[in-house]
mmCIF file of the N, C-alpha and C atoms, coordinates in Angstrom:
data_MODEL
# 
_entry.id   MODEL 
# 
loop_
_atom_site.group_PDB 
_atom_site.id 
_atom_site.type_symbol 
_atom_site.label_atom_id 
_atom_site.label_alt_id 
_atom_site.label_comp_id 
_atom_site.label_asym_id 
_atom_site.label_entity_id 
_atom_site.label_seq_id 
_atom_site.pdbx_PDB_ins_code 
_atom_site.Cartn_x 
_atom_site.Cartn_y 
_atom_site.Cartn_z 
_atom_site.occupancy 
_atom_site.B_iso_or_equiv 
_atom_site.pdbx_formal_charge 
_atom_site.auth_seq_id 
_atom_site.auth_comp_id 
_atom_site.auth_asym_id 
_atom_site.auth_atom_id 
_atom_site.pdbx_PDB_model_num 
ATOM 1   N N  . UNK A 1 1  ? 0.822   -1.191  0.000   1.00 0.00 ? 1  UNK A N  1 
ATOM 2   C CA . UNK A 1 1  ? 0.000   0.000   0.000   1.00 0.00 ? 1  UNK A CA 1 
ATOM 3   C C  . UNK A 1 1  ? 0.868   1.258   0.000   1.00 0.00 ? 1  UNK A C  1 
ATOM 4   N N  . UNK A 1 2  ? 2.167   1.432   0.833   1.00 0.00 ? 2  UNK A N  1 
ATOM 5   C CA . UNK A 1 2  ? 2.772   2.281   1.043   1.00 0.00 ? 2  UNK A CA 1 
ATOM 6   C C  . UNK A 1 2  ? 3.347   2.517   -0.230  1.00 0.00 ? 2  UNK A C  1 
ATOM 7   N N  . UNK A 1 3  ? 3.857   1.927   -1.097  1.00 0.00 ? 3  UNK A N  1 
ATOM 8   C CA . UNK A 1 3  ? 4.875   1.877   -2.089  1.00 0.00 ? 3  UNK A CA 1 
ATOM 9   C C  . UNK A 1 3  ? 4.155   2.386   -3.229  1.00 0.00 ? 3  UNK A C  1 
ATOM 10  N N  . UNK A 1 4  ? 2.767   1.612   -3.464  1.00 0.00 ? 4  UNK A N  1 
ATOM 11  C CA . UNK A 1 4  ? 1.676   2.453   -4.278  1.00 0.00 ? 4  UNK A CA 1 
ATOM 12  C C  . UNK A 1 4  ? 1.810   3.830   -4.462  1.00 0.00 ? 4  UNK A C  1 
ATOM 13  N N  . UNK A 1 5  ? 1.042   4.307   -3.157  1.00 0.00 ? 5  UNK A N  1 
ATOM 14  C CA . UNK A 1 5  ? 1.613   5.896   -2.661  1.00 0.00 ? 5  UNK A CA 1 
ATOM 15  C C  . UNK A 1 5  ? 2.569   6.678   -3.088  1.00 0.00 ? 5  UNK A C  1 
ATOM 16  N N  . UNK A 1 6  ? 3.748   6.298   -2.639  1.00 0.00 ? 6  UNK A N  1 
ATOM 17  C CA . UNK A 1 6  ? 4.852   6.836   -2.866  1.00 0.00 ? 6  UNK A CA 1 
ATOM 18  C C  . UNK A 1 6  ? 5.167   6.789   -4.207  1.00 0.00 ? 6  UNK A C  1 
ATOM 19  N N  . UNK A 1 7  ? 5.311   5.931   -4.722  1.00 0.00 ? 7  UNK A N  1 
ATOM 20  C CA . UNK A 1 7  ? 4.962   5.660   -6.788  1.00 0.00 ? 7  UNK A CA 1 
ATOM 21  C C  . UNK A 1 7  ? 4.574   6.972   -6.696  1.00 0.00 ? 7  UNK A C  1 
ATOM 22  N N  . UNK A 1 8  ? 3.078   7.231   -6.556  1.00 0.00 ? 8  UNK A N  1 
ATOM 23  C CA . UNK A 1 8  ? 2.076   7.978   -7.397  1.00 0.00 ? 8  UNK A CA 1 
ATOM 24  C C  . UNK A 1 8  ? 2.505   9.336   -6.911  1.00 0.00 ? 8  UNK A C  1 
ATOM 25  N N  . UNK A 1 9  ? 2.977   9.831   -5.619  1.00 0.00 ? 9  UNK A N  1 
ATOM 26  C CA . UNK A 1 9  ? 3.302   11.189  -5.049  1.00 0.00 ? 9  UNK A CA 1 
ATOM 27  C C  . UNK A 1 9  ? 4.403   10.813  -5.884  1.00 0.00 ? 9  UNK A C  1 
ATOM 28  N N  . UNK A 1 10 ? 5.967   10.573  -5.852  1.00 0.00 ? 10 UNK A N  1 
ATOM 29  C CA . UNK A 1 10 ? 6.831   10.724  -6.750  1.00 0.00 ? 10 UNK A CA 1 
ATOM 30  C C  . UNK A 1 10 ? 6.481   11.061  -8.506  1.00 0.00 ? 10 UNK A C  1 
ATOM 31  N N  . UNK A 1 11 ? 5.629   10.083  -9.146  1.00 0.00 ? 11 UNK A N  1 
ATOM 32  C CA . UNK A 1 11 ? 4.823   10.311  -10.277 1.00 0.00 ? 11 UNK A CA 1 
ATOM 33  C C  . UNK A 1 11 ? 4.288   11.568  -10.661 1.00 0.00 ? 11 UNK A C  1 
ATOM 34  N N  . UNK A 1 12 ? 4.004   12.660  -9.708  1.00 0.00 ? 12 UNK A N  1 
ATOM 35  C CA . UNK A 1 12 ? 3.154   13.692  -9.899  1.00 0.00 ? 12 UNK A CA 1 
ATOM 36  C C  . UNK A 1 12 ? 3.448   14.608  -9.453  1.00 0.00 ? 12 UNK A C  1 
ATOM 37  N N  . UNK A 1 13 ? 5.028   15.307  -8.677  1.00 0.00 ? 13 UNK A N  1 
ATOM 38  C CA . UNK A 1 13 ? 5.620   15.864  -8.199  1.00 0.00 ? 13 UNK A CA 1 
ATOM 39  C C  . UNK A 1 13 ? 6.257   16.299  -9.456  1.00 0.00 ? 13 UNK A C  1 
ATOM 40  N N  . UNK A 1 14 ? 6.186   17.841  -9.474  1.00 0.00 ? 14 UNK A N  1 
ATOM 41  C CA . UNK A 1 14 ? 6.998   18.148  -10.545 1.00 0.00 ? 14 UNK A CA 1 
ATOM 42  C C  . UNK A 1 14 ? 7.790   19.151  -10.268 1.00 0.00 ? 14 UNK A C  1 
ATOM 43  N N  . UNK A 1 15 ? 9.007   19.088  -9.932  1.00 0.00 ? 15 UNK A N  1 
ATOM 44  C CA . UNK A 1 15 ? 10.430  19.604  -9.605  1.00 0.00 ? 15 UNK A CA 1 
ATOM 45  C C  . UNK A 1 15 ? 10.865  20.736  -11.042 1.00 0.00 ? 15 UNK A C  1 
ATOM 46  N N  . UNK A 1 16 ? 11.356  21.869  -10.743 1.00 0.00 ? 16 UNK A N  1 
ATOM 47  C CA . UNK A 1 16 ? 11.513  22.564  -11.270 1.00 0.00 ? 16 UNK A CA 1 
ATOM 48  C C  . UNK A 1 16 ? 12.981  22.265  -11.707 1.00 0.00 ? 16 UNK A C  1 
ATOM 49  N N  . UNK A 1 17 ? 13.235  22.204  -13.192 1.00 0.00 ? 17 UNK A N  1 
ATOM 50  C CA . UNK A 1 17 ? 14.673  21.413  -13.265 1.00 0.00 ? 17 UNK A CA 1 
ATOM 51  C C  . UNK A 1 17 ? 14.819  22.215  -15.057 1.00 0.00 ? 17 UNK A C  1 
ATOM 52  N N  . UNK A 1 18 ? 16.277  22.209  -15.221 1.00 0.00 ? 18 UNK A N  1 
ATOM 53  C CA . UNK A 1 18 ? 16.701  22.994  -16.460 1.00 0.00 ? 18 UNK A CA 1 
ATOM 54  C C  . UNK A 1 18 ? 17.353  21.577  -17.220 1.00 0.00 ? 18 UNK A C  1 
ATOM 55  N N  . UNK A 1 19 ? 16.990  21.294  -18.150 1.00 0.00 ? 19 UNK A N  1 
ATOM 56  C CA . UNK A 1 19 ? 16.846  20.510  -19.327 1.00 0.00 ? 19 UNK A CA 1 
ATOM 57  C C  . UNK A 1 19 ? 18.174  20.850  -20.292 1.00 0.00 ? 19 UNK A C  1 
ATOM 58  N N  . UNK A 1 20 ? 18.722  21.893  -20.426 1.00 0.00 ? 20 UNK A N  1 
ATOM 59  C CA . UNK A 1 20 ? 19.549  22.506  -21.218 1.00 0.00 ? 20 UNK A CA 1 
ATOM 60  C C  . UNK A 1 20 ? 21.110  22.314  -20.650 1.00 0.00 ? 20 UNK A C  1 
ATOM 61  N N  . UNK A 1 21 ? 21.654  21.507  -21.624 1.00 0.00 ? 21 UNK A N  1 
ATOM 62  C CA . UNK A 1 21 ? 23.087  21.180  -20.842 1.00 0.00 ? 21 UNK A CA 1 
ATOM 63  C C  . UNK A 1 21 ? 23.988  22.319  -21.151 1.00 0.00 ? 21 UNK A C  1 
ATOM 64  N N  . UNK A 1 22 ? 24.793  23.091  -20.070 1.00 0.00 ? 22 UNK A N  1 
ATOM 65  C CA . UNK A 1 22 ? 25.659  24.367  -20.056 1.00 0.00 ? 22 UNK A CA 1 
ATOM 66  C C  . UNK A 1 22 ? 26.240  24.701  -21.186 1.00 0.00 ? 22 UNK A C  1 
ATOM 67  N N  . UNK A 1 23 ? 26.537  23.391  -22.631 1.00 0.00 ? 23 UNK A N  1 
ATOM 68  C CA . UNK A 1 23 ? 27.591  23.518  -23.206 1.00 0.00 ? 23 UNK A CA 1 
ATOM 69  C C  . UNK A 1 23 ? 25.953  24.122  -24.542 1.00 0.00 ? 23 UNK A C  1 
ATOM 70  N N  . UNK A 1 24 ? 25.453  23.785  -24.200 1.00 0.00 ? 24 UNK A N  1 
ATOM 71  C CA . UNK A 1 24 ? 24.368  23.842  -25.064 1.00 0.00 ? 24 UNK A CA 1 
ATOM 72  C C  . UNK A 1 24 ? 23.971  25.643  -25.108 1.00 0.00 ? 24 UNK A C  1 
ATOM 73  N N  . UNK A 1 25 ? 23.629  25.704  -23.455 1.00 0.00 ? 25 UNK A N  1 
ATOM 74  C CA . UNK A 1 25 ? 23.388  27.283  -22.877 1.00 0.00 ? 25 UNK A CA 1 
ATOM 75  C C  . UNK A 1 25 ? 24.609  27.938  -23.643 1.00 0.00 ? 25 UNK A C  1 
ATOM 76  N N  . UNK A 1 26 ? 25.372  27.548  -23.359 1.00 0.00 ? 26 UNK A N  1 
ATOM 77  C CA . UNK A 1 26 ? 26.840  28.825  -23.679 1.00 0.00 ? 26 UNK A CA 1 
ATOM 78  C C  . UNK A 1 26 ? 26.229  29.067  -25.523 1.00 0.00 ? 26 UNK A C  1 
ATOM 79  N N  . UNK A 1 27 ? 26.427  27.924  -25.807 1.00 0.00 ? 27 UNK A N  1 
ATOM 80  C CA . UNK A 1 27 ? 26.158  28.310  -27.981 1.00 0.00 ? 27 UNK A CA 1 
ATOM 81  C C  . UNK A 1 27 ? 25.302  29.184  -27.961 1.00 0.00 ? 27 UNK A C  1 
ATOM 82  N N  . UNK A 1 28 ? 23.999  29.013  -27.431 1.00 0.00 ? 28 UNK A N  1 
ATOM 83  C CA . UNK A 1 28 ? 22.848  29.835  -28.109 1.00 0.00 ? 28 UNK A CA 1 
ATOM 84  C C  . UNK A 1 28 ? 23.497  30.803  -27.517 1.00 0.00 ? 28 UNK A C  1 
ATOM 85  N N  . UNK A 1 29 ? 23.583  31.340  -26.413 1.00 0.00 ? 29 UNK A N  1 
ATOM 86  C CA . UNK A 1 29 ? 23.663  33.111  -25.490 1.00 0.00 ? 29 UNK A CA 1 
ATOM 87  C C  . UNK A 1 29 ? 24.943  33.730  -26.022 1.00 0.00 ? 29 UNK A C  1 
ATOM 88  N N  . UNK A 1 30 ? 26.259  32.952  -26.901 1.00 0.00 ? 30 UNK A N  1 
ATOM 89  C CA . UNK A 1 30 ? 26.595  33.433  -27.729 1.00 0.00 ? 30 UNK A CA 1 
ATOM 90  C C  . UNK A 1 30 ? 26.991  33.910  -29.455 1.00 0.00 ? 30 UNK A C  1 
ATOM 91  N N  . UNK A 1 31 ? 25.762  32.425  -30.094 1.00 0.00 ? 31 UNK A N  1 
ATOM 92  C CA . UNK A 1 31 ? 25.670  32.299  -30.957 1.00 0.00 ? 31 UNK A CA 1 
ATOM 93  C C  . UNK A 1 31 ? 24.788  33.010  -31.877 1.00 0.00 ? 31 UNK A C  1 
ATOM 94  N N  . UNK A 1 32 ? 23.744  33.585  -31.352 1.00 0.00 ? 32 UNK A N  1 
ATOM 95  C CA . UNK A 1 32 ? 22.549  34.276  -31.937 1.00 0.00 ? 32 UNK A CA 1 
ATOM 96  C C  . UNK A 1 32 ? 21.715  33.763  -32.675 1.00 0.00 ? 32 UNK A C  1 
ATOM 97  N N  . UNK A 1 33 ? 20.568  34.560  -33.346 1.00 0.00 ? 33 UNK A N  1 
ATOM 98  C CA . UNK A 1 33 ? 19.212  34.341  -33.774 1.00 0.00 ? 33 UNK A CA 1 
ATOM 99  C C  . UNK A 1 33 ? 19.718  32.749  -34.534 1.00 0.00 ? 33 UNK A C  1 
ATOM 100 N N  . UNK A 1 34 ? 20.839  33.050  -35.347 1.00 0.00 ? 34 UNK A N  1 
ATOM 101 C CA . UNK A 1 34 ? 20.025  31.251  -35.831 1.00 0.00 ? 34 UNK A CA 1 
ATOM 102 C C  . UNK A 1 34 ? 20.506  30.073  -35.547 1.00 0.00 ? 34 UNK A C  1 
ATOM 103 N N  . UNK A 1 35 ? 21.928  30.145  -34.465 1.00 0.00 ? 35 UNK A N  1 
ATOM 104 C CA . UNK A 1 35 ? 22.284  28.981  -33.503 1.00 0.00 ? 35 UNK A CA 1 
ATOM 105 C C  . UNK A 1 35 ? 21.096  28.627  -32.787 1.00 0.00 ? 35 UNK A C  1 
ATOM 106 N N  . UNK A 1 36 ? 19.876  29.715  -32.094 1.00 0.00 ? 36 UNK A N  1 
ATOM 107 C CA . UNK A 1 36 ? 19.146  29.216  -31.622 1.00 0.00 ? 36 UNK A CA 1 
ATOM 108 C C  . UNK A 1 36 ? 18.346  28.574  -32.260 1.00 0.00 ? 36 UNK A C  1 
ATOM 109 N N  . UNK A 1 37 ? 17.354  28.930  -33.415 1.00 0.00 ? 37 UNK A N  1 
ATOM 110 C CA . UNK A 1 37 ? 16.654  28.654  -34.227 1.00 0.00 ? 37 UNK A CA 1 
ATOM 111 C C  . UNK A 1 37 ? 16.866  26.851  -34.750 1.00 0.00 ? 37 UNK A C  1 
ATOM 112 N N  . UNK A 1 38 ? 18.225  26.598  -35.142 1.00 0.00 ? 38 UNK A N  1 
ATOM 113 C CA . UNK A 1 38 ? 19.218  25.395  -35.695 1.00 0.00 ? 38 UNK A CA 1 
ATOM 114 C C  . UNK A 1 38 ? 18.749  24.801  -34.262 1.00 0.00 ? 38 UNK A C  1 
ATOM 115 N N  . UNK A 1 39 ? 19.373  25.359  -33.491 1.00 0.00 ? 39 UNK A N  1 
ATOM 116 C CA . UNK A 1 39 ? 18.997  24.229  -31.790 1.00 0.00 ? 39 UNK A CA 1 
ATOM 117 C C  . UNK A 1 39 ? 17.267  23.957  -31.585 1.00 0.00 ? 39 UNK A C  1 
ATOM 118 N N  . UNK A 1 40 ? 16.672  24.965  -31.912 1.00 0.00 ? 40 UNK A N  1 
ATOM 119 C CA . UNK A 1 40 ? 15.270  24.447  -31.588 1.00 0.00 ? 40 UNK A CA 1 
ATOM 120 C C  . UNK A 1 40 ? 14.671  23.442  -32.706 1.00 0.00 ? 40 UNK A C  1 
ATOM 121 N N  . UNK A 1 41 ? 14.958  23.722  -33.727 1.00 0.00 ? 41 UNK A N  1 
ATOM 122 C CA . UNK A 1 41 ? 15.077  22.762  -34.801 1.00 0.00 ? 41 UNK A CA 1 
ATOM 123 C C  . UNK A 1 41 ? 14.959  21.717  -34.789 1.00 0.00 ? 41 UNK A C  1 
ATOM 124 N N  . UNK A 1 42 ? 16.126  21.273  -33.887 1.00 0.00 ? 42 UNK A N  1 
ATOM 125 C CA . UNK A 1 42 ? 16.936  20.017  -33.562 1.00 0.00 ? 42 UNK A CA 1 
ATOM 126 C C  . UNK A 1 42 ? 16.261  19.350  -32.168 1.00 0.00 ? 42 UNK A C  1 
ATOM 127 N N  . UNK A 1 43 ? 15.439  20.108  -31.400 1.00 0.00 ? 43 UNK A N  1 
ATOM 128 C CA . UNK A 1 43 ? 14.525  19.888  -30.763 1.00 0.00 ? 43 UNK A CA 1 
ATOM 129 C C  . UNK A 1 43 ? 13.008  18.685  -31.183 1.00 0.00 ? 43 UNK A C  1 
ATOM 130 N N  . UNK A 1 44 ? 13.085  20.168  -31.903 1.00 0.00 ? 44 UNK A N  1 
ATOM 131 C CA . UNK A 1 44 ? 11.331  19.568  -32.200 1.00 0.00 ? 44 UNK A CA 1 
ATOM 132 C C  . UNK A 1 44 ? 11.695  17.848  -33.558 1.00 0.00 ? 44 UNK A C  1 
ATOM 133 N N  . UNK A 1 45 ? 12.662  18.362  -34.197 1.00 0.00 ? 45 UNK A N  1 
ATOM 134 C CA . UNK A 1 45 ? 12.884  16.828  -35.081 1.00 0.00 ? 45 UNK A CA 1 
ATOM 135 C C  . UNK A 1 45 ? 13.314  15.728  -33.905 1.00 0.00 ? 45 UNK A C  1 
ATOM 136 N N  . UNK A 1 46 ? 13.960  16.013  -33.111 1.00 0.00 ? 46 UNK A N  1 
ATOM 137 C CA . UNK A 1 46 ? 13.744  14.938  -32.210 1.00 0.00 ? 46 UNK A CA 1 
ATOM 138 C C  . UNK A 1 46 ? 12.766  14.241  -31.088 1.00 0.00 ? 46 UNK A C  1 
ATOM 139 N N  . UNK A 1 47 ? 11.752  14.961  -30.975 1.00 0.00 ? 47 UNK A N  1 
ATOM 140 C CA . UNK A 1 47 ? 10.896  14.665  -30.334 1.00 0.00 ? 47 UNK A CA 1 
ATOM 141 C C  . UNK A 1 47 ? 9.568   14.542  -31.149 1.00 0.00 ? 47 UNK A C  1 
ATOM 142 N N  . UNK A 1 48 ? 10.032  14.411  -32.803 1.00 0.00 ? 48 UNK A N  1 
ATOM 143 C CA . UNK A 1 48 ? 8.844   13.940  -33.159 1.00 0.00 ? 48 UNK A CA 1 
ATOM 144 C C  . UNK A 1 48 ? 8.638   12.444  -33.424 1.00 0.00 ? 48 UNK A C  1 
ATOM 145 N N  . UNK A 1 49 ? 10.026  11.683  -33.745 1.00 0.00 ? 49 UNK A N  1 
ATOM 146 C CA . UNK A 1 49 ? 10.502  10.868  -33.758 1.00 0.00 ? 49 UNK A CA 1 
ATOM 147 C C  . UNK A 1 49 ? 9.774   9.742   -32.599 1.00 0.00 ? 49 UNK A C  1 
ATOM 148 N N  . UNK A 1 50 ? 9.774   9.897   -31.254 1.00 0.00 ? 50 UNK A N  1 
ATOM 149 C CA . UNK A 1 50 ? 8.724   9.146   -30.098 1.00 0.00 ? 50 UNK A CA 1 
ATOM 150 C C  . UNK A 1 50 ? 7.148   9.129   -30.437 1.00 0.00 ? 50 UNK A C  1 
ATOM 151 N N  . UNK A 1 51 ? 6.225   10.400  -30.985 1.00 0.00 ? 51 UNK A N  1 
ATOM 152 C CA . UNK A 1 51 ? 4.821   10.157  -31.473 1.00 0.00 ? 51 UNK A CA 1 
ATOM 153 C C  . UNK A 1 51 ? 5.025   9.658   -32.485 1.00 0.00 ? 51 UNK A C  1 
ATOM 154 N N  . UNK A 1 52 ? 5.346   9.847   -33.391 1.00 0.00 ? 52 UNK A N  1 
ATOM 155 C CA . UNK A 1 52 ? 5.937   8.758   -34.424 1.00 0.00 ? 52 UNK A CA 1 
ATOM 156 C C  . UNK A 1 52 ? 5.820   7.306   -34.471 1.00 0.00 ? 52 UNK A C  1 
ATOM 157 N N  . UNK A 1 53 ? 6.483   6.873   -33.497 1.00 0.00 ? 53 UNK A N  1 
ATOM 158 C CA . UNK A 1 53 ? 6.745   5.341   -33.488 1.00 0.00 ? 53 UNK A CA 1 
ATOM 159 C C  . UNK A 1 53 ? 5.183   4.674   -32.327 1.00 0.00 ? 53 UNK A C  1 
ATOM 160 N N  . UNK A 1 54 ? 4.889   6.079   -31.578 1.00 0.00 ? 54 UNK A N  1 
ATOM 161 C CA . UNK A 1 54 ? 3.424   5.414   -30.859 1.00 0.00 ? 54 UNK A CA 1 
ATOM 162 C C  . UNK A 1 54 ? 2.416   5.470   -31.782 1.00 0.00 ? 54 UNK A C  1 
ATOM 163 N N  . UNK A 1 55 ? 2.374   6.328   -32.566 1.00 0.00 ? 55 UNK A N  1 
ATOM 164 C CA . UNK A 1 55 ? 1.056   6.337   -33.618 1.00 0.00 ? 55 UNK A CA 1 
ATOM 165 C C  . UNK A 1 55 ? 1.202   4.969   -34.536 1.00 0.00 ? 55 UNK A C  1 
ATOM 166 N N  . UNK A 1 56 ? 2.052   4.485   -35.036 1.00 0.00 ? 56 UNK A N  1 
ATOM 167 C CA . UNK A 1 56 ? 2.616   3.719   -36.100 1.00 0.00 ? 56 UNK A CA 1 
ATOM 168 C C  . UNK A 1 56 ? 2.185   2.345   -34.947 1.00 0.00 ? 56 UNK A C  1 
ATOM 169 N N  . UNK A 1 57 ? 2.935   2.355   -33.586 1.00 0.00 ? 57 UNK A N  1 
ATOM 170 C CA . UNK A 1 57 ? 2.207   1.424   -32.927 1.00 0.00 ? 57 UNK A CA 1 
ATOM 171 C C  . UNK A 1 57 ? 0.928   1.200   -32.806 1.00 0.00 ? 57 UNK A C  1 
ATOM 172 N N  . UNK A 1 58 ? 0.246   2.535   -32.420 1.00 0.00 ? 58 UNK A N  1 
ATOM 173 C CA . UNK A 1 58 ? -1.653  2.335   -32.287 1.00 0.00 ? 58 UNK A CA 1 
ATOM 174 C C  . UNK A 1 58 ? -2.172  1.445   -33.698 1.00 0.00 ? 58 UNK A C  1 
ATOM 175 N N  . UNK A 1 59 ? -1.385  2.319   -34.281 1.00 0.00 ? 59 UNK A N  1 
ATOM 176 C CA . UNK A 1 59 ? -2.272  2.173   -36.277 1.00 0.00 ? 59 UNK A CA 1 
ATOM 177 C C  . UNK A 1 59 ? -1.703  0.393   -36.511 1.00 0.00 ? 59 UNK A C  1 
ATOM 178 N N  . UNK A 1 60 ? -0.800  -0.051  -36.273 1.00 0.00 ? 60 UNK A N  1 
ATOM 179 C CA . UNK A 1 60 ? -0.388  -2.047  -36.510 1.00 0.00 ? 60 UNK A CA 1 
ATOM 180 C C  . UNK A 1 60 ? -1.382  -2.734  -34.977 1.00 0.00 ? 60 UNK A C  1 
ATOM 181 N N  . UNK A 1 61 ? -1.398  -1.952  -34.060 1.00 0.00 ? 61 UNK A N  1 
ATOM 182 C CA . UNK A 1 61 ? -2.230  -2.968  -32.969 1.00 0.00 ? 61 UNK A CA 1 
ATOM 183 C C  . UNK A 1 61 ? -3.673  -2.328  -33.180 1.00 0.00 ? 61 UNK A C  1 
ATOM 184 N N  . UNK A 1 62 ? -4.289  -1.472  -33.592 1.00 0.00 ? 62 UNK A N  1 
ATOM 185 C CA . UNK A 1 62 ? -5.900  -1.177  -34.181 1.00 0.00 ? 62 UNK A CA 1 
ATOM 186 C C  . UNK A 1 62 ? -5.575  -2.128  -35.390 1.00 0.00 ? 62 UNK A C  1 
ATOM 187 N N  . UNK A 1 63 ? -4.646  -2.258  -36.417 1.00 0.00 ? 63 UNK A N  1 
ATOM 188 C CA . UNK A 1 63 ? -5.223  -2.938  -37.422 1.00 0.00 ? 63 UNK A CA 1 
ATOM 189 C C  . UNK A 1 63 ? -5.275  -4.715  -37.470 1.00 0.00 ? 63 UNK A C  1 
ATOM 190 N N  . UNK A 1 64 ? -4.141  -5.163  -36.375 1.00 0.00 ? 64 UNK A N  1 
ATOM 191 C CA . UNK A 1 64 ? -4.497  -6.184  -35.865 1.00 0.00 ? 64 UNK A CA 1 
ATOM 192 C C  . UNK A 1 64 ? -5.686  -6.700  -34.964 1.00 0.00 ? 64 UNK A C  1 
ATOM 193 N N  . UNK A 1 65 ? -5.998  -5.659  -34.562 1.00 0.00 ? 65 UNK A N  1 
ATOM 194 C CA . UNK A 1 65 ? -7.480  -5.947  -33.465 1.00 0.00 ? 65 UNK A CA 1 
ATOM 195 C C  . UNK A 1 65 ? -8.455  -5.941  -34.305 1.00 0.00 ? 65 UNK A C  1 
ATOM 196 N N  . UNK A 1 66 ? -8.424  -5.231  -35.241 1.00 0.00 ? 66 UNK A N  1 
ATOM 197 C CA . UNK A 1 66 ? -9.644  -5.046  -36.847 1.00 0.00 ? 66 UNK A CA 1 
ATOM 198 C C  . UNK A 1 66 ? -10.057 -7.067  -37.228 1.00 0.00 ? 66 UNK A C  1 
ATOM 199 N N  . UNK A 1 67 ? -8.409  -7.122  -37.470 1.00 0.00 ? 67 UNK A N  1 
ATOM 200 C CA . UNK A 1 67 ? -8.267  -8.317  -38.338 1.00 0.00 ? 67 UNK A CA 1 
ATOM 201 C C  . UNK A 1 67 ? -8.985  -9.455  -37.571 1.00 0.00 ? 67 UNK A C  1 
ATOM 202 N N  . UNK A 1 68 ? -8.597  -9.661  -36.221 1.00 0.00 ? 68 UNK A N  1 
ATOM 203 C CA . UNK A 1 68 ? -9.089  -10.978 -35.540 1.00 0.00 ? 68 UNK A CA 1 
ATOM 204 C C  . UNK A 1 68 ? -10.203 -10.679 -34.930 1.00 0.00 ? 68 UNK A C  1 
ATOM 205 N N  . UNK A 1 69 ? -11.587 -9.574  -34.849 1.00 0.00 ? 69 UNK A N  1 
ATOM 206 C CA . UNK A 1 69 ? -12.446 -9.345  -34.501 1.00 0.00 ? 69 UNK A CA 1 
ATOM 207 C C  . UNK A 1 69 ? -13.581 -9.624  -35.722 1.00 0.00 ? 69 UNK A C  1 
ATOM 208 N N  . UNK A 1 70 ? -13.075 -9.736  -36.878 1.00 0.00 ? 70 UNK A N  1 
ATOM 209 C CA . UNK A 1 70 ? -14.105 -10.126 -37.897 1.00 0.00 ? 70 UNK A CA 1 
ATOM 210 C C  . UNK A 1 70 ? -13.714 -11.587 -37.950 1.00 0.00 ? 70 UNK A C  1 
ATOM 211 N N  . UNK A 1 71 ? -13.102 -12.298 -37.827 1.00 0.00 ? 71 UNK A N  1 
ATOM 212 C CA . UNK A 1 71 ? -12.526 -13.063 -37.455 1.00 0.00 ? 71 UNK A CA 1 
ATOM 213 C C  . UNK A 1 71 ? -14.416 -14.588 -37.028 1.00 0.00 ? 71 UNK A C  1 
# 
């Protein structure tokens, strides 16, 4: 029961924390408008990459659940 708990308070606690590694901070604050731009870039193409591979998952396990339900 206790461990439950603690799971779910740890789970939902959200700690204020910087994501941006120093070597990363230093480029943009001296690189300008399009070091940043190139870095955010490089952001968003990488994090599209994870919905990506869950949608592609939903869309093969919906079309397998299709298949053996007419079944």
């Amino acid at each position: 029961m206790y461990k439950k708990v603690i799971l779910t308070v740890i789970l939902f606690i959200s700690l204020d924390t910087y994501s941006q590694c120093a070597m990363c901070r230093a480029v943009v604050e001296q690189g300008g408008e399009e070091v940043a731009e190139g870095i955010n870039s490089g952001i968003v193409y990488l994090m599209a990459f994870p919905y990506l591979l869950i949608a592609v998952t939903m869309f093969l396990f919906y079309r397998n659940w299709k298949k053996s339900s007419v079944r």
